[in-house]
N, C-alpha and C positions, 0 to 999 in steps of 0.2 A: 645744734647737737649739744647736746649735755656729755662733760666726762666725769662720771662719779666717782668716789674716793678710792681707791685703789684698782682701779682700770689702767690696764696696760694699754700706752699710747706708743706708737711706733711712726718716726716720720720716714718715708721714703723717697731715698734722691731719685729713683723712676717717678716721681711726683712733679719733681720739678719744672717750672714753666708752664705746667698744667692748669693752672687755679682760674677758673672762667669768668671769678671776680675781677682778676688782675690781666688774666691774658685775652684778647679776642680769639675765636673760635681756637681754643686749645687743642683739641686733636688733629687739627689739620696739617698737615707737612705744608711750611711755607718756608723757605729759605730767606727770602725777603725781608720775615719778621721782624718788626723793628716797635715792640709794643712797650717798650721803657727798661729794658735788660733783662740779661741772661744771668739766672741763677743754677745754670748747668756745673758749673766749676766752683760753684763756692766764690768765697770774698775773701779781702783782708789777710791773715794770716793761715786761714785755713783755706786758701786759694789753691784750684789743683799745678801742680810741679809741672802739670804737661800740659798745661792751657794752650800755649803755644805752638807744638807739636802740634797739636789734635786739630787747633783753627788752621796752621797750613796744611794741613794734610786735606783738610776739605776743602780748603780754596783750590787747591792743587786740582782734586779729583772732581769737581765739580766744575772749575771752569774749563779742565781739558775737554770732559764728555760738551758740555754744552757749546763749545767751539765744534767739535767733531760733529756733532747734531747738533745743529741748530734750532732746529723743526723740530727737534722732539717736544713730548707731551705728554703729560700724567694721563695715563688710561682712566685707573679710578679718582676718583677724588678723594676718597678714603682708604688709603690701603690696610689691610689686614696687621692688626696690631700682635703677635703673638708673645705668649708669656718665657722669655729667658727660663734659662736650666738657672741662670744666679739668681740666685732669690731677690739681690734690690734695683733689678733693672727690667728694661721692655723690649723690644726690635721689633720691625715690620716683619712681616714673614715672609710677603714680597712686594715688591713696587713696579709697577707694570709700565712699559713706558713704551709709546709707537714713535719709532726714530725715522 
């Protein structure tokens, strides 16, 4: 892709992790992912404040359900991506799961 001289380029941190050069199969919800780092938080000095926060909070809520259900199991393989009311982010719209 070509950007010519006074085109407006816009990066989005909904982008992030995305890049199918870099990530394998990028749309997929894998928790496991482990494809060379997460650029969700930023780096270096413009690292987000609640990095911290937000990784326990999903160790937390992910390893309680997956102790409680064990057996659970992604129903789709793809769940439905829908578009946030915030303009630079994304959310599943739901995630289907038989416990």
């Amino acid at each position: 892709m070509k950007i010519g001289s006074g085109e407006l380029v816009a990066g989005l941190i909904s982008g992030a992790n995305r890049d199918p050069a870099r990530y394998r199969d990028p749309d997929r919800l894998d928790i496991r992912r482990d494809d060379g780092g997460s650029i969700s938080f930023a780096s270096g000095i413009h690292s987000c404040i609640g990095i911290a926060m937000a990784r326990l909070e999903a160790q937390i809520a992910i390893g309680r359900f997956t102790r409680r259900f064990p057996s659970a199991r992604l129903i789709d393989e793809n769940p439905d991506i829908e578009p946030s009311a915030l303009p630079l982010t994304r959310g599943y719209k739901r995630i289907r799961v038989a416990v």
